[in-house]
N, C-alpha and C positions, 0 to 999 in steps of 0.2 A: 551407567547410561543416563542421561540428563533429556526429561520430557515436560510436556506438561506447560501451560501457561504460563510467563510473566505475567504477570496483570497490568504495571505501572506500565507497560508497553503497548497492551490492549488498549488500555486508557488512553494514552497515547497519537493511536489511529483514529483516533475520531478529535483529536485537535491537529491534525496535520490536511485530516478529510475538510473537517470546517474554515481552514485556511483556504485552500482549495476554492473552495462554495463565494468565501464572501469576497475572494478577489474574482472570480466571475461577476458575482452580482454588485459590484461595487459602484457602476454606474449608476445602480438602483438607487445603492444607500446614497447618493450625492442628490440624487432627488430629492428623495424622502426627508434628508437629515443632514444640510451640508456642513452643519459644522461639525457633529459628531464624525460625518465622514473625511471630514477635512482633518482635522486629530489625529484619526486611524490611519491617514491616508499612507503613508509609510512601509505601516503593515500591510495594510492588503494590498497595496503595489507590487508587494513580492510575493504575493500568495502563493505561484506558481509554484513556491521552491518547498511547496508542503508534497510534492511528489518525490521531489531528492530525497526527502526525509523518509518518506516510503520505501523507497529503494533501499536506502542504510537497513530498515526496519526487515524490511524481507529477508534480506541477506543474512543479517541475524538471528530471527526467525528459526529459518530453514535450518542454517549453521546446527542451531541449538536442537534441533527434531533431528537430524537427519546425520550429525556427524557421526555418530557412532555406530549406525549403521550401514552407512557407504562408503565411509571413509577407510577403511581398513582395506580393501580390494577394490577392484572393479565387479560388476557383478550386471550383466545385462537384464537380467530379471530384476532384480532391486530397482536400477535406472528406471527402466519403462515402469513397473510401480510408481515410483516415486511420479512420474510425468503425466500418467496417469490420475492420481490426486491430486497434483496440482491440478488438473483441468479440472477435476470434478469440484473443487473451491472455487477456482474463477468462470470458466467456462458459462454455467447454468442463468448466472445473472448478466454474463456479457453476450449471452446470445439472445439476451430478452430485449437488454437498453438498445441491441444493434437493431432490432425488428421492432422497437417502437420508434426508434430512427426513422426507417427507413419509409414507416407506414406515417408520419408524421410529413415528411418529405410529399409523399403522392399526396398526402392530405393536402397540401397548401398549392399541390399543383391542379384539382378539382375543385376548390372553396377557395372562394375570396380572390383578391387582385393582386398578392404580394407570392406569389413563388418563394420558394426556399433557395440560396442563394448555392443549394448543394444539390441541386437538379440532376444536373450535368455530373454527378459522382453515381450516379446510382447504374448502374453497369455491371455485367456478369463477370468482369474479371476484379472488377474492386468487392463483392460480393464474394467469391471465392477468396478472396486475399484475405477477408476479414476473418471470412469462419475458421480459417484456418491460421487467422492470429498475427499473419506476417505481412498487413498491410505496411506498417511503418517501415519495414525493412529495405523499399523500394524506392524510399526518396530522402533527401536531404533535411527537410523541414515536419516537423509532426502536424503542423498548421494543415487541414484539411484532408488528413489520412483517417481518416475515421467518420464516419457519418453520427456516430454519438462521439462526440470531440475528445472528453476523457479519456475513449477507448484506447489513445494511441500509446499511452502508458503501460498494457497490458500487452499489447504489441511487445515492447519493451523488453518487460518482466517474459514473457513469454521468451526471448531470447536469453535472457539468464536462467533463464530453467534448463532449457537443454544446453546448457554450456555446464551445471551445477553439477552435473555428475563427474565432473575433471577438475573442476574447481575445489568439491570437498574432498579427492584425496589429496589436493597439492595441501591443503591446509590442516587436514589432518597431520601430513607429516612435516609441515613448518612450526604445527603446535606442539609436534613430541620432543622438538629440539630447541625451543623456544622460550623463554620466560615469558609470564603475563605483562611483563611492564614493557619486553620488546613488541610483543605482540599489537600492543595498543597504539606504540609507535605506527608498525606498521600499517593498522588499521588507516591510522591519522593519515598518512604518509600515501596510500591508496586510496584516500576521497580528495585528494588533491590535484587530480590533472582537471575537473572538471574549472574549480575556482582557476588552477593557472593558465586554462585557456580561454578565462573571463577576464584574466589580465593583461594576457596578450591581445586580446581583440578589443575589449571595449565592451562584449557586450555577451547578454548570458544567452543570445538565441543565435548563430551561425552553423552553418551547415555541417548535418551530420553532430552539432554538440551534444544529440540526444545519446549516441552511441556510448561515448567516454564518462555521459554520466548514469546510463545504467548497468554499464560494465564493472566500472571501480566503485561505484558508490554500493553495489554490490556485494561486491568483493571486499572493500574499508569493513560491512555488516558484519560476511562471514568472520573476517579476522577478530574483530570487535568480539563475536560470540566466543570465536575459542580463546582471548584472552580470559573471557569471564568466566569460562567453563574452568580454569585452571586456581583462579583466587580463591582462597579460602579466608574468608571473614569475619574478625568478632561483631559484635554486637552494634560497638563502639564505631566501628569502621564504618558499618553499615548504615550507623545514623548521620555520620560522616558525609558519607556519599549523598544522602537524601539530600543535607541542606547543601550540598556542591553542586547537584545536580538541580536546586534553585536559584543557586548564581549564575549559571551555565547557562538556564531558560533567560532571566534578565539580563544575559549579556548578550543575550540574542537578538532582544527586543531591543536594547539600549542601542546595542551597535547598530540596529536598521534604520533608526533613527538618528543615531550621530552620522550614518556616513550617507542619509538622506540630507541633514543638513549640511552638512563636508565631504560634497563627494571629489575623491579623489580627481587630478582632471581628463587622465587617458581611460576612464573606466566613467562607460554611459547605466552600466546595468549596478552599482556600488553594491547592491545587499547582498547580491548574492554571493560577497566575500564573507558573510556572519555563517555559511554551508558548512567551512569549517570547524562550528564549534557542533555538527550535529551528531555525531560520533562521541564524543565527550558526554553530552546529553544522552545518548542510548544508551553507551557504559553503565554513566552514573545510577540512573531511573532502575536500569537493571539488578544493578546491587543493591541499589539503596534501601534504607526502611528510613519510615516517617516524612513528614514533610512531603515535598511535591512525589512522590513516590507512592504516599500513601494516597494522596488526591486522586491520584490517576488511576489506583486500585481499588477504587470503590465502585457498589457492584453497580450504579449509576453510567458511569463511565467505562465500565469494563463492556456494559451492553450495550453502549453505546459505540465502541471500540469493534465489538461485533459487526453490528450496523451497518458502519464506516463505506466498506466496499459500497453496499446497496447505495447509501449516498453518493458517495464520488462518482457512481456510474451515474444515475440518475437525474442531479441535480441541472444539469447543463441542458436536458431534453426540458425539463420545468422552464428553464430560463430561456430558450430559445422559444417557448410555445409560447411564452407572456410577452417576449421581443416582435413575434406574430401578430399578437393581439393588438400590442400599441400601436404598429404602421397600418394596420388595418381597419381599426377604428379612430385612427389619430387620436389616440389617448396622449394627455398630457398629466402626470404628474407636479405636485406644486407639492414644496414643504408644509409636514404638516402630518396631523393626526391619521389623515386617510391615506396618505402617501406610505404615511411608516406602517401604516396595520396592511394593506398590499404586500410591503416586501416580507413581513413580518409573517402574512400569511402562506406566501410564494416558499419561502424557508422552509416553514412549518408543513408544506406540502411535500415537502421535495423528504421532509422526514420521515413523513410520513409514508409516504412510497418504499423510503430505503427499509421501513421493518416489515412492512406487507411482501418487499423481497426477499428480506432474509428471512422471514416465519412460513414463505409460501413458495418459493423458489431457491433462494442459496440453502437453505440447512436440508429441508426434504432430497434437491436433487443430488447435493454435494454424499448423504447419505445413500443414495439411489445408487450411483455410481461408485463409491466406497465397496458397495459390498459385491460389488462385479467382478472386484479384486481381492475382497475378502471370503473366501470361497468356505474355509475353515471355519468362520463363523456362523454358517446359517442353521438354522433346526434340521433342517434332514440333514446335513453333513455333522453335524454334532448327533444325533440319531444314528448312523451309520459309526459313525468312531467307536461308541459304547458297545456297539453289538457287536464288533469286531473284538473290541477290548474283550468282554466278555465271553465271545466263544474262543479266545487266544489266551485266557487265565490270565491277561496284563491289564494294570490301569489305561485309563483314557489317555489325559495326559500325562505330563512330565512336569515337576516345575517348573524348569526351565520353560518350555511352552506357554505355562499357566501364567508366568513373567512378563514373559512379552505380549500375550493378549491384551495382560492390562497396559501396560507401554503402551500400544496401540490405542486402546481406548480412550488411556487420560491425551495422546498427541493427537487423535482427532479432530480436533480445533483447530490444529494447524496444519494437518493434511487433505 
């Protein structure tokens, strides 16, 4: 049974999060710093597509925690667990960014002259839709499904959760009959309806394209895990993979650049053709040692990796409150020292948020709710075992039990 952290992947989620962050705020950096932002502009153009890279990441993930214990049967008690911890990881922080949404909203409709331009969303039936995760499911465009704008990706993921319990046994038994090297194929070969219906159209945001890329890009993750679950690798191999999976990263960045400079002519959205190589990169990060593998596994990055979520939710509520401010004070920014320590600060805020989420809301509540399900674990239920045991002349546990406790323990991170 295979548990327990990647780290080069944790690491990871908080350069896919900070992708994310600075094509939001990228208007800022053009203020602040237009040549540096002019430079970059490439990259953060396509920030957006650090949420694909999410989707691969989850699906991997989960694959990696969760195949061997769902994947053998169906198991309705396992499922609802399983569904269950996933809320209790997302849930606690996406019901906080939703309610400081929503109180940020009324705020701008009682102070000041500038209304929130999401007035008109605040309604008891888009309220219901959210808490209960399935706002996105209702419309074509994720643009304005959410009152914290990120949210609509969780939306998302929320739909490949309860799909995942049919998902990990189809893959369980594609992986028993399967080699690792078709496997990967396949991965590769299932994150591609989303790029080929960015080539047919032209463009990476048309109706409904949110569905195909959190279904398959998903699904490309789980595949991706159980090829990995099945390579066994020297040392050699391993360090192999590190420095592949830094050519991998640079040809990510190269290509967003080359097909920003050449972009093809029937394709308006070009980088989101580099999506491609993002499956290649989780592979590789995943096996690899050394090199960008080891960068990403350092405990810097790993807690940072942690973080990640609390950012991604929160960052866009920072950025809309400081979009308030400007029209309201008619603030102007001009390049320059004070412009850059603004955004610099604005950043540095929104980071600061995301640890005050995870040290005071994601870990405490995601543990609250953990153990609602963890019934086995508690002191009086471990109390009661022993006195049972011992008026029964039997041990407590079993190793096998004593096994999977810890299983459970070290996959806590990810459930």
């Amino acid at each position: 049974m295979r548990s327990g952290e990647i780290k080069a992947l944790s690491g990871l989620r908080i350069v896919a999060a900070f992708w994310v962050v600075l094509f939001h705020f990228r208007p800022l950096l053009h203020q602040a710093a237009p040549d540096l932002a002019t430079a970059l502009a490439p990259v953060l153009d396509c920030g957006a597509q650090g949420v694909d890279l999410f989707f691969i990441l989850s699906g991997f993930v989960l694959t990696w925690t969760y195949l061997d214990r769902m994947g053998h049967r169906w198991s309705t008690q396992t499922t609802l667990r399983f569904l269950w911890l996933r809320l209790a990881r997302v849930w606690p922080v996406y019901l906080v960014t939703m309610h400081l949404a929503a109180v940020w909203i009324i705020f701008t409709l009682n102070v000041g002259h500038v209304p929130s331009e999401a007035a008109d969303q605040l309604t008891a039936v888009s309220y219901l839709r959210q808490i209960l995760l399935v706002q996105l499911w209702f419309q074509p465009f994720f643009d304005g499904s959410s009152w914290d704008g990120p949210a609509w990706s969780i939306s998302a993921e929320w739909l490949a959760y309860l799909l995942f319990g049919a998902l990990v046994l189809v893959v369980f038994r594609v992986a028993r009959v399967t080699r690792a090297r078709a496997l990967i194929w396949l991965a590769l070969a299932a994150s591609l309806p989303p790029t080929l219906l960015l080539m047919a159209t032209g463009e990476f945001y048309t109706p409904w394209s949110w569905l195909p890329r959190i279904v398959m890009q998903f699904t490309a993750g789980a595949l991706a895990c159980a090829a990995v679950r099945k390579l066994r690798l020297t040392d050699r191999a391993r360090a192999r993979a590190g420095y592949l999976s830094l050519v991998i990263a640079g040809g990510i960045v190269g290509g967003i650049y080359y097909l920003d400079a050449h972009p093809p002519a029937s394709i308006r959205d070009a980088s989101g053709l580099v999506d491609v190589l993002f499956v290649p990169l989780v592979v590789t990060l995943a096996i690899g040692a050394g090199s960008l593998p080891r960068v990403l596994s350092t405990r810097v990055m790993v807690y940072c990796g942690h973080i990640s979520f609390g950012l991604y939710m929160v960052h866009e509520l920072v950025h809309t409150a400081w979009n308030w401010v400007v029209v309201q004070f008619d603030i102007t920014l001009t390049p320059g020292p004070a412009a850059t320590l603004v955004v610099g600060g604005l950043i540095g805020i929104s980071l600061l948020a995301a640890v005050v989420l995870y040290h005071v809301v994601e870990e405490p509540a995601r543990l609250w709710m953990r153990r609602m399900v963890d019934v086995r674990d508690t002191p009086a239920n471990a109390i009661d075992s022993q006195a049972n045991a011992v008026l029964a002349g039997t041990t407590a546990t079993t190793p096998a039990e004593t096994r999977s406790a810890r299983v459970d323990a070290v996959a806590g991170r990810v459930g």
